[in-house]
N, C-alpha and C positions, 0 to 999 in steps of 0.2 A: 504494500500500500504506500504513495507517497506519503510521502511528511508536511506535502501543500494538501488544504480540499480543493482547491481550486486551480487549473491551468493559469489563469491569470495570477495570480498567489506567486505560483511559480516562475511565471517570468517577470515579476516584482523584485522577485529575489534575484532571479540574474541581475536584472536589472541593476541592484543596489549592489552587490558585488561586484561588478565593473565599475559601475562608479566611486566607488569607495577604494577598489584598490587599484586600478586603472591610476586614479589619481596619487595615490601615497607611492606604488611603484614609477610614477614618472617622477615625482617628486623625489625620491632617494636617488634614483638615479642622476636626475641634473645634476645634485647636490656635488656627489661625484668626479662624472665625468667631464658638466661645464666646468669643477674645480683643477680639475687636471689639463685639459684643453685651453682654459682660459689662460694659465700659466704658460703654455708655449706660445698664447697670441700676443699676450703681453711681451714677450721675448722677440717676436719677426711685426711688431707694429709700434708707434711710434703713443709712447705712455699716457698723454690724453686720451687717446682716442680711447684704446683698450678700458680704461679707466671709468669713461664717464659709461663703455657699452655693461661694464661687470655695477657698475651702479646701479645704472635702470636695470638690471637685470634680477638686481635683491630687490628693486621696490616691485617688479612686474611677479615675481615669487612670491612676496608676502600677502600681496594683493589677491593671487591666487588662492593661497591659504587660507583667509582671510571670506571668499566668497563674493571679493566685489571685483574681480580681474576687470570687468567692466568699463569701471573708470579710467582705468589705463590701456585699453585695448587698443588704442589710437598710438599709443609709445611703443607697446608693440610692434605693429605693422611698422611704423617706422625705423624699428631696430634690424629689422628680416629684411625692409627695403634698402636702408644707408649704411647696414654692415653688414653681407651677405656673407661673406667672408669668415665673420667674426663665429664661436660655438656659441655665442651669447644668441645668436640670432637663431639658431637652432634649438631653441631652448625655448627661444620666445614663441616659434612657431608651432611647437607641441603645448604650450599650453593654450594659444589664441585654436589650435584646434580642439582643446579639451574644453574650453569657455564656447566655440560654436556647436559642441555637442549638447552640450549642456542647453543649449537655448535650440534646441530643436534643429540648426542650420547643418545639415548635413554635409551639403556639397561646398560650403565653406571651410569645414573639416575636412574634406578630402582633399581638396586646395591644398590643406597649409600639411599635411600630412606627407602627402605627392612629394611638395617643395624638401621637404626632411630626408624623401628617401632620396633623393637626387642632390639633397647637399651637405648632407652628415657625415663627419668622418668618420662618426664612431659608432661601431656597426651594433653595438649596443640600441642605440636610438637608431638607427636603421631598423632593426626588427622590430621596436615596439611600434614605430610607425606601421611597418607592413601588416604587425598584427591585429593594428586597430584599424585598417583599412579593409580587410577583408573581415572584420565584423560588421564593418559598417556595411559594407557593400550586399555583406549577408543579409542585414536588414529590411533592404531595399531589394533582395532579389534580385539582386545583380552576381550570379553564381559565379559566371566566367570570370569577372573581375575577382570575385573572393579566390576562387580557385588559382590564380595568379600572384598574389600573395603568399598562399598557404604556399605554392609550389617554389617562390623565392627563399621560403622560411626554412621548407624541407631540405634544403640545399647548405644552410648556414649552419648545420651540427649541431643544432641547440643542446643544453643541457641544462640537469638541476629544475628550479625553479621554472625557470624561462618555458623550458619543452613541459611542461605540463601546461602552460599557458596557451601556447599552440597547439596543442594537444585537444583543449578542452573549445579553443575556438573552432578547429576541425571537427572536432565533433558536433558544433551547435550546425555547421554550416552544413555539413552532411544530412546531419536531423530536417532543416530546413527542407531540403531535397527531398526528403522521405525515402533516405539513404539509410534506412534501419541499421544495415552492418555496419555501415562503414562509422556508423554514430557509436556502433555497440565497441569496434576495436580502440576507437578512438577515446570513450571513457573509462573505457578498460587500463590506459595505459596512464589516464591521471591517477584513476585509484592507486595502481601500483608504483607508481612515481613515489620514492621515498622522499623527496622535495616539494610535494605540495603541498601547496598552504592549506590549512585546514579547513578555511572556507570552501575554496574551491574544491576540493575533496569529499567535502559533502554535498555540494551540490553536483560534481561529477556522480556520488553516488544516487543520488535523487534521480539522477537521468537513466542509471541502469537499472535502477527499480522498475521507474518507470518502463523501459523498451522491455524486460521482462514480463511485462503484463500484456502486451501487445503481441 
């Protein structure tokens, strides 16, 4: 028996599980890897510049945190346009796609997503872009496009954490398809992922419950 009464119940809870950890794993990660990247842009550019981009770049983070990214989304776009170059700009443009998600704007999320996988160096945020692209595209019933991701992601050796997270996006995408198996091996492989988060883990199991009844 599910652990939802209800199918909408159910995708409530996906629902809040991506966004909830969707945004804390983007958030560790900049914390990171703009820390480490920004340090070498400051070294090949000239100390203003890099300066004022890692400034806006803690007020465009806290503001995210915070829940008003909003007010700043305009310093955004201008950071991704006047330092394209810059990882700060890459940082900016996964959260201005996590604040268009959030407000329903899809195809402006895939905009600034798009923009990431084609100008990230760090293949870290290359995959979480590709991964949130082909949920989105899932969403909308754009298969080919999801499957186009999934199939960039299968190619980058995921591990740990990360591979139960494409894991369990291939499985919703499959699902969508009324791709029964390819749903069932693909939850199968979060369960036994000794790396997932326990969220996700339950709700990976929710879904084999689920396809067992069917």
């Amino acid at each position: 028996m599910s652990r939802y009464e209800t199918e909408e119940e159910q995708v409530e809870a996906i629902k809040s599980w991506w966004k909830k950890n969707g945004t804390l794993l983007l958030s560790a990660l900049l914390v990171v890897v703009i820390a480490i990247s920004g340090w070498r842009y400051w070294t090949n550019t000239q100390y203003v510049e890099s300066a004022n981009a890692s400034t806006l770049f803690e007020v465009l983070q806290a503001n995210m945190q915070r829940g008003s990214f909003g007010e700043v989304s305009r310093e955004a776009l201008k950071l991704i346009q006047e330092q394209p170059d810059s990882p700060y700009a890459v940082g900016a443009a996964m959260m201005y796609a996590t604040y268009s998600l959030d407000k329903g704007e899809m195809q402006e999320a895939i905009t600034q997503l798009l923009w990431v996988t084609d100008n990230a160096k760090d293949a870290q945020l290359r995959n979480i872009a590709h991964m949130n692209l082909a949920r989105i595209h899932t969403s909308l019933k754009g298969f080919d496009a999801a499957q186009e991701h999934l199939g960039f992601l299968e190619k980058a050796n995921l591990k740990g954490a990360e591979k139960a997270v494409f894991d369990y996006t291939a499985g919703l995408t499959a699902l969508a398809q009324s791709n029964h198996q390819g749903a069932l091996v693909a939850f199968k492989r979060v369960v036994e992922n000794q790396k997932t988060d326990n969220n996700l883990l339950s709700l990976a199991q929710i879904q084999l419950d689920d396809l067992a009844q069917r």
